[in-house]
ChimeraX commands (.cxc) that place a marker at each C-alpha (Angstrom):
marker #1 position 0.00,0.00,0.00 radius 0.5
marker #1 position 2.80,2.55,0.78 radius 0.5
marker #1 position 4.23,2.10,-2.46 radius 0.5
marker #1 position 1.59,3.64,-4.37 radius 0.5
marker #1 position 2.52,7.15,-2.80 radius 0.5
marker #1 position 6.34,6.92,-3.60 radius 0.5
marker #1 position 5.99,7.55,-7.50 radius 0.5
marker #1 position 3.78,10.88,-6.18 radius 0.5
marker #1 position 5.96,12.06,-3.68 radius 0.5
marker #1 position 8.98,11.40,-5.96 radius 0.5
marker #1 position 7.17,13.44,-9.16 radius 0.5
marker #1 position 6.43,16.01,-6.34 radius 0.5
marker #1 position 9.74,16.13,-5.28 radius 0.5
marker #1 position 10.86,16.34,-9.10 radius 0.5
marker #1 position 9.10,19.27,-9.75 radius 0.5
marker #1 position 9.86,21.34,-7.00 radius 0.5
marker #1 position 13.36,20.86,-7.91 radius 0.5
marker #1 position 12.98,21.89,-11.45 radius 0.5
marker #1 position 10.62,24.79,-10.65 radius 0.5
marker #1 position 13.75,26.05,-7.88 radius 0.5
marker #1 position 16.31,25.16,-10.18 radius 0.5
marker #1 position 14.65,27.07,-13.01 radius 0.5
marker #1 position 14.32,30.81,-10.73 radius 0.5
marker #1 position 17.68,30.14,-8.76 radius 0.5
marker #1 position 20.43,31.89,-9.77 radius 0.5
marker #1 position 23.31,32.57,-7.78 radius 0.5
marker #1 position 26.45,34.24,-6.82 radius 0.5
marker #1 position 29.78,33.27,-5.21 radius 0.5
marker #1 position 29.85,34.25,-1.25 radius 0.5
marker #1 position 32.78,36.71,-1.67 radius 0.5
marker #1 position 31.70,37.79,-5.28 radius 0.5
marker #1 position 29.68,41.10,-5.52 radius 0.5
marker #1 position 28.34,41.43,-8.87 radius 0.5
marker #1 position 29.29,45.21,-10.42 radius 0.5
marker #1 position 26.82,47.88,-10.00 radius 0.5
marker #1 position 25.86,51.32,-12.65 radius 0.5
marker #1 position 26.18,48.15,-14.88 radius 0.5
marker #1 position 25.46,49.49,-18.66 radius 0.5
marker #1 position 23.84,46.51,-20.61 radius 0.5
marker #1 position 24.56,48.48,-24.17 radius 0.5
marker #1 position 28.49,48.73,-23.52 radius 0.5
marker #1 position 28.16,44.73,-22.77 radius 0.5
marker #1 position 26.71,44.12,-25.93 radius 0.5
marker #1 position 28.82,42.67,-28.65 radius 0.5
marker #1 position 31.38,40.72,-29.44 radius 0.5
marker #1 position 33.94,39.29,-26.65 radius 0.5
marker #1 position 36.65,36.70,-27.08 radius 0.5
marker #1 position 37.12,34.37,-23.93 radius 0.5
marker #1 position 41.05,34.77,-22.58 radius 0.5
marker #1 position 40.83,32.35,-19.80 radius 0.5
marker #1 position 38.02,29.72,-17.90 radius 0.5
marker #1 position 37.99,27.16,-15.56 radius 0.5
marker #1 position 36.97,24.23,-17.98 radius 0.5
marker #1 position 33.81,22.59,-17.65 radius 0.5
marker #1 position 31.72,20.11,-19.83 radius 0.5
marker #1 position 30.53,22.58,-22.24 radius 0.5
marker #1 position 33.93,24.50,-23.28 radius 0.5
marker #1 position 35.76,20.96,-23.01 radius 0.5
marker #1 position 38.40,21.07,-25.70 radius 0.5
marker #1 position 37.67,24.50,-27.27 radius 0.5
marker #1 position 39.72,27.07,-28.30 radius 0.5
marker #1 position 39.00,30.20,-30.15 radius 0.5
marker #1 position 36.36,30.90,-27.78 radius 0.5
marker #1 position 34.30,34.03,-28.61 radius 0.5
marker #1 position 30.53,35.02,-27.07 radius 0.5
marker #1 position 28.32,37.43,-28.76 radius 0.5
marker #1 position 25.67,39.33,-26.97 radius 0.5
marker #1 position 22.90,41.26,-28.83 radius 0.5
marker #1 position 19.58,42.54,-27.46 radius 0.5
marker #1 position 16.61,40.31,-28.25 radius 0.5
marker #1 position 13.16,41.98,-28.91 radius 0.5
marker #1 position 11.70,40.68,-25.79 radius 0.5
marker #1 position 14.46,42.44,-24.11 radius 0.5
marker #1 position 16.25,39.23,-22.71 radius 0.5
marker #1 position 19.89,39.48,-24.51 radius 0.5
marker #1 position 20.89,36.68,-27.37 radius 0.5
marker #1 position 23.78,34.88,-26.25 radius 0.5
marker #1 position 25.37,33.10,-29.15 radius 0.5
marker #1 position 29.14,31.11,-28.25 radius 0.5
marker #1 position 31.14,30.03,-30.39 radius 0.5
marker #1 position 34.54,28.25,-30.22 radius 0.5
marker #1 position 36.91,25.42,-32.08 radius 0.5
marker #1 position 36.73,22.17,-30.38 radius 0.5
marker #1 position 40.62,21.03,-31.42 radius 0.5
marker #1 position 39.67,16.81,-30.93 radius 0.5
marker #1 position 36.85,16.94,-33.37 radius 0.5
marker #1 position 38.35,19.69,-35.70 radius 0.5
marker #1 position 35.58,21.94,-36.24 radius 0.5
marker #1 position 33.45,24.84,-34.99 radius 0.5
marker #1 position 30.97,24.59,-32.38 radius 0.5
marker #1 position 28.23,27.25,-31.75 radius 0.5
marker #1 position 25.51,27.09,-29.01 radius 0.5
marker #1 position 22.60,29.85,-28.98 radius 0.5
marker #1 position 21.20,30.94,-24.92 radius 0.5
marker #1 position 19.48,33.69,-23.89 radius 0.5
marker #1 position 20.18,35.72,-20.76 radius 0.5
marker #1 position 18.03,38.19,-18.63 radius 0.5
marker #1 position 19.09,40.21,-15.84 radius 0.5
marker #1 position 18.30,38.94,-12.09 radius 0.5
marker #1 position 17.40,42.52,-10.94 radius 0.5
marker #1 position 17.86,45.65,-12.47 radius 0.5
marker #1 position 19.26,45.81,-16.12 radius 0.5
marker #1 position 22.03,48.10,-14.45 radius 0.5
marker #1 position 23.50,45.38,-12.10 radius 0.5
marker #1 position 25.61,43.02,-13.78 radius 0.5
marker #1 position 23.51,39.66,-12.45 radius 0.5
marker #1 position 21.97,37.57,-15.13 radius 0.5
marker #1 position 20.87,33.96,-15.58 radius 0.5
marker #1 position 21.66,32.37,-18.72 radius 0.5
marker #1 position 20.21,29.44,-20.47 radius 0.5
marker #1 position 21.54,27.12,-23.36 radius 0.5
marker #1 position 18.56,24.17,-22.33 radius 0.5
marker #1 position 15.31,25.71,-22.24 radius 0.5
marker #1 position 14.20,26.33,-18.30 radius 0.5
marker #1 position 17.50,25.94,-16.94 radius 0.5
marker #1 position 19.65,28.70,-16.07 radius 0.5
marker #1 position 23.00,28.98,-14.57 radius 0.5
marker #1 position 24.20,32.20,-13.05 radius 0.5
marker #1 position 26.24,35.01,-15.21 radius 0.5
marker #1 position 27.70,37.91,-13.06 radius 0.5
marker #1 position 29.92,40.46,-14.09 radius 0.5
marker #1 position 31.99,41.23,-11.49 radius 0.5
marker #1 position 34.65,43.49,-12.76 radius 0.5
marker #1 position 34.50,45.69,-15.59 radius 0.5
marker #1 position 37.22,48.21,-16.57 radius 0.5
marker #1 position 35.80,51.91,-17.39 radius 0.5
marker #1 position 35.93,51.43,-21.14 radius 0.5
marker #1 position 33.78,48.37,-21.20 radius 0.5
marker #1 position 37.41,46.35,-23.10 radius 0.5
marker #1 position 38.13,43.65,-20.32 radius 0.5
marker #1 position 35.23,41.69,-17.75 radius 0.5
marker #1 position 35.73,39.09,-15.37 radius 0.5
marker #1 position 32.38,36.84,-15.24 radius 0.5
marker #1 position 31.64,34.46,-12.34 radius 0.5
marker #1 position 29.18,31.83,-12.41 radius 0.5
marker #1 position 27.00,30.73,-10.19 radius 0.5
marker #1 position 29.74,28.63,-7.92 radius 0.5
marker #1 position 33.21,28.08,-7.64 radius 0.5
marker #1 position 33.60,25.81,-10.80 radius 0.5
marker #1 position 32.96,28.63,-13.50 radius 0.5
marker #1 position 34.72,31.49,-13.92 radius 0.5
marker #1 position 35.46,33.59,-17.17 radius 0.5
marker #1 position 37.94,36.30,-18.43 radius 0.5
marker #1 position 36.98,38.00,-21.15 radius 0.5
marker #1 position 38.20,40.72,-23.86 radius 0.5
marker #1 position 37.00,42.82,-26.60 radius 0.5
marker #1 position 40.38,41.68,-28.15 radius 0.5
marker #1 position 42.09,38.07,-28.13 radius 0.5
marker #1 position 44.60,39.62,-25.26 radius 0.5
marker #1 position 44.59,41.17,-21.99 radius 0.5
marker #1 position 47.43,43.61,-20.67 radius 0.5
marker #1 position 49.67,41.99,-17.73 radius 0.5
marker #1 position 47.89,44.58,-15.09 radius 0.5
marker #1 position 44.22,43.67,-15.87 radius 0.5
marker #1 position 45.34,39.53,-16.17 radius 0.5
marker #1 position 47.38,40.41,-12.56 radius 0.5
marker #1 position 44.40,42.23,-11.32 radius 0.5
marker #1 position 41.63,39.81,-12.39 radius 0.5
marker #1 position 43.61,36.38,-11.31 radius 0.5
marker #1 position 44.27,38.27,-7.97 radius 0.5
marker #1 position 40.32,39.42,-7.40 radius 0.5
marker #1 position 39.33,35.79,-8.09 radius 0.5
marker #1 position 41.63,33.95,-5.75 radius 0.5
marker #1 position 40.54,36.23,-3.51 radius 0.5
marker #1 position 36.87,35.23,-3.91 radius 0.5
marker #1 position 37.93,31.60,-3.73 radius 0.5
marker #1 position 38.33,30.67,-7.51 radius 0.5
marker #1 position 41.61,28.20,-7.92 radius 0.5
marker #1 position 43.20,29.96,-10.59 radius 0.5
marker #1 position 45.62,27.25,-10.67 radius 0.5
marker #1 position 43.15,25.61,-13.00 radius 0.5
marker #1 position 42.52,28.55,-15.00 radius 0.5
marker #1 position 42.63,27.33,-18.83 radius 0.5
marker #1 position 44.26,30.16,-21.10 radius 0.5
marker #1 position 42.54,29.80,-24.12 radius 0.5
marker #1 position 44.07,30.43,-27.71 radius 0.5
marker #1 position 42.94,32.49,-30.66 radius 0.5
marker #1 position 44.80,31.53,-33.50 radius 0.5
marker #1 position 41.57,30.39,-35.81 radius 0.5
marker #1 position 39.85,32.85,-38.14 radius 0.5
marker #1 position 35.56,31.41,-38.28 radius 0.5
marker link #1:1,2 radius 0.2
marker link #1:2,3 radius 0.2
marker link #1:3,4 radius 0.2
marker link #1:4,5 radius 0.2
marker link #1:5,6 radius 0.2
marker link #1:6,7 radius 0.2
marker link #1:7,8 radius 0.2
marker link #1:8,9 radius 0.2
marker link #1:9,10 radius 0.2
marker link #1:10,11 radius 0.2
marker link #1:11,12 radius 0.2
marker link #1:12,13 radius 0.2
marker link #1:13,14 radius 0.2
marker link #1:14,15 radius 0.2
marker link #1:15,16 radius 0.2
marker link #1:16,17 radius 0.2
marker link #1:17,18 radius 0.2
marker link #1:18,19 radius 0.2
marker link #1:19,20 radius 0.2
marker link #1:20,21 radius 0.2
marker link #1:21,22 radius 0.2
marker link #1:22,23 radius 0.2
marker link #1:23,24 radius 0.2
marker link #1:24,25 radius 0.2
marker link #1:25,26 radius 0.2
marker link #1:26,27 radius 0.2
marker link #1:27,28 radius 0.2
marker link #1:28,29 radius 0.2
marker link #1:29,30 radius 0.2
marker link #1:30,31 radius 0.2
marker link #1:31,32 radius 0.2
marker link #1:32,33 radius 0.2
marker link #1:33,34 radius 0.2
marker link #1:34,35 radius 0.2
marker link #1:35,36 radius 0.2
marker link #1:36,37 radius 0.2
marker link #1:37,38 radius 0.2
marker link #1:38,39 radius 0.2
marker link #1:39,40 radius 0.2
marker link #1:40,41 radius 0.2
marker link #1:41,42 radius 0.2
marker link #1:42,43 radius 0.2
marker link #1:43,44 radius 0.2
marker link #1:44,45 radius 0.2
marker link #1:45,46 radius 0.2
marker link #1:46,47 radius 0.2
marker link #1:47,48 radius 0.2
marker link #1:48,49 radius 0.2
marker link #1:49,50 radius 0.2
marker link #1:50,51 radius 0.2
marker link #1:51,52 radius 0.2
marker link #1:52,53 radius 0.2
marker link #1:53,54 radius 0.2
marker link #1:54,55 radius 0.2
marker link #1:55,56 radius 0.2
marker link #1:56,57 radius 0.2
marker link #1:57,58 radius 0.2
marker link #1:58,59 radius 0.2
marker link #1:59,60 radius 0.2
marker link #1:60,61 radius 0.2
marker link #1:61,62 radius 0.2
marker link #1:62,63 radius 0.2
marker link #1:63,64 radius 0.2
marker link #1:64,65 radius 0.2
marker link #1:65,66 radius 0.2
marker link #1:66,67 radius 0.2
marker link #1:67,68 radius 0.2
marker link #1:68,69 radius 0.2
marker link #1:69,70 radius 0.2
marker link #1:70,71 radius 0.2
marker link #1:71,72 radius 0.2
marker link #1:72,73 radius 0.2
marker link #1:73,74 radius 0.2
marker link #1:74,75 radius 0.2
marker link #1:75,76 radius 0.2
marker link #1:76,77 radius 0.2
marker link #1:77,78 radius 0.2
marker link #1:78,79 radius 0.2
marker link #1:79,80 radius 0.2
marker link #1:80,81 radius 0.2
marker link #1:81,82 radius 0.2
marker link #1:82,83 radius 0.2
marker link #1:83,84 radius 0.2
marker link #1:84,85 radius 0.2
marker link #1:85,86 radius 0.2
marker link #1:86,87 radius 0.2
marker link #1:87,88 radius 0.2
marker link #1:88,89 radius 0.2
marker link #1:89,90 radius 0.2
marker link #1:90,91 radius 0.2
marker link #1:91,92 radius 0.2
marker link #1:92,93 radius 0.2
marker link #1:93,94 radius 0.2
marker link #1:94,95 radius 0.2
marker link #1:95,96 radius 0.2
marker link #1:96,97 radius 0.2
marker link #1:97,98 radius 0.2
marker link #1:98,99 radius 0.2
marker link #1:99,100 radius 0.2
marker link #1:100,101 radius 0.2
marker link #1:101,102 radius 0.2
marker link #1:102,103 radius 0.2
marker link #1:103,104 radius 0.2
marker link #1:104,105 radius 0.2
marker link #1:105,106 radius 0.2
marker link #1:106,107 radius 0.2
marker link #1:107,108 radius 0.2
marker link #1:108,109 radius 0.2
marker link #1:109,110 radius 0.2
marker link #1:110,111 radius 0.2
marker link #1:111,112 radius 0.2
marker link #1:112,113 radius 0.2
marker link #1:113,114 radius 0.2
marker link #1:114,115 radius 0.2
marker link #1:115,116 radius 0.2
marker link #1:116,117 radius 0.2
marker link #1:117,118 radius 0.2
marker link #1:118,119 radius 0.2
marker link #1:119,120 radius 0.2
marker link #1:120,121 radius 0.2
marker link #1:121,122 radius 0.2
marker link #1:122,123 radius 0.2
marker link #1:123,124 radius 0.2
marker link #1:124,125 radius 0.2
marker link #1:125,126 radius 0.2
marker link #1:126,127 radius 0.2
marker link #1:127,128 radius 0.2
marker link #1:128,129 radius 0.2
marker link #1:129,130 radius 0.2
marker link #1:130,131 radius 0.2
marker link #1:131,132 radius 0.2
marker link #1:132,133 radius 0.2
marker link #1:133,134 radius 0.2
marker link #1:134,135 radius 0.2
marker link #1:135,136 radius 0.2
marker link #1:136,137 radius 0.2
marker link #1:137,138 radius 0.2
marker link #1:138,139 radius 0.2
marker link #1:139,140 radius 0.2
marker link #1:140,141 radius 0.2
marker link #1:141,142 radius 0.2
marker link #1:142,143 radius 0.2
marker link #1:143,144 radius 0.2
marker link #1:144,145 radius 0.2
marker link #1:145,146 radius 0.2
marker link #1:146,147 radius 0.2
marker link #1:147,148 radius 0.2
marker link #1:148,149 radius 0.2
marker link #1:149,150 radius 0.2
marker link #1:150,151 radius 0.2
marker link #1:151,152 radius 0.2
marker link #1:152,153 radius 0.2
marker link #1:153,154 radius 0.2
marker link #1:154,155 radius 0.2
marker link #1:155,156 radius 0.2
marker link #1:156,157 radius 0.2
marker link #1:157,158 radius 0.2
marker link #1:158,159 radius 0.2
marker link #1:159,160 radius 0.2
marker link #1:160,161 radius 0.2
marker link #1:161,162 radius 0.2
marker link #1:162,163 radius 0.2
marker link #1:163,164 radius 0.2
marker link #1:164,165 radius 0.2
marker link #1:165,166 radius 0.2
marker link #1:166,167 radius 0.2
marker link #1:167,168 radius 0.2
marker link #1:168,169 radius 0.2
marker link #1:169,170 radius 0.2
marker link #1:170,171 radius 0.2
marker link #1:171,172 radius 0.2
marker link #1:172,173 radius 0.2
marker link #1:173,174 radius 0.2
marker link #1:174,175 radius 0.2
marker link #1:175,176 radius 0.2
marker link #1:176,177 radius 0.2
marker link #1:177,178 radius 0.2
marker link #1:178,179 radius 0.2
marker link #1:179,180 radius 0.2
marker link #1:180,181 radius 0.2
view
């Protein structure tokens, strides 16, 4: 008799877990994501300098993002990269939209329909040229560029501001651009 209230309590259980995992988005503990954040100036094209690999990004270089505004107001997200075992281009379309306010650099992104991961900007020079991008733990972190390189003070400040938040930059993957797509 019990067992006809496990496959209930289990679908339950399954949907409050996708329901939270589809709103949650979060943040490092030591991370503050940047504030007077100016969506327009993120907009474009960035080329990924450095990551802590994951899944997704296994293998790739020539690692560029592109962000555009959609009509809906949620930003395109379009990545695209050379995956160097299979010997070819890879592209993946998301969509991102701001946590709060468009002007603080917290977004959720999504590349699988519901299920977002957290996107925070949490350094940005003056000129909009150089961002460092946290995820939503530990495990993903991103340096990024308007150009294919960083200069030595924004790599020595960016490394630094990470380790600080916890990030081992040890494992920091420095990725190459030596591909025209």
């Amino acid at each position: 008799m019990k067992n006809k209230y496990i496959a209930p309590v289990l679908l339950g259980a399954g949907i409050a877990y996708v329901l939270y995992s589809c709103g949650v988005s979060t943040i490092p503990k030591k991370a503050t994501a940047v504030t007077n954040f100016d969506k327009a100036r993120y907009l474009g094209k960035w080329y990924e300098i450095a990551r802590l690999d994951y899944k997704y990004e296994k293998n790739m270089d020539n690692v560029t993002a592109n962000y555009s505004l959609n009509d809906n107001g949620t930003i395109k997200v379009a990545n695209k990269g050379y995956n160097v075992k299979k010997d070819e281009w890879e592209q993946s379309i998301g969509k991102a939209k701001f946590v709060k306010k468009d002007d603080v650099g917290m977004l959720r992104v999504s590349f699988f329909g519901p299920f977002y991961s957290g996107y925070n900007v949490i350094a940005i020079d003056p000129d909009y040229k150089y961002a460092l991008v946290a995820g939503e733990s530990l495990k993903y972190l991103w340096i990024l560029s308007r150009e294919t390189t960083i200069p030595a003070h924004i790599h020595a400040e960016y490394v630094k501001k990470a380790q600080e938040i916890g990030y081992d930059v040890s494992a920091l993957i420095w990725v190459k651009h030596d591909k025209a797509s």
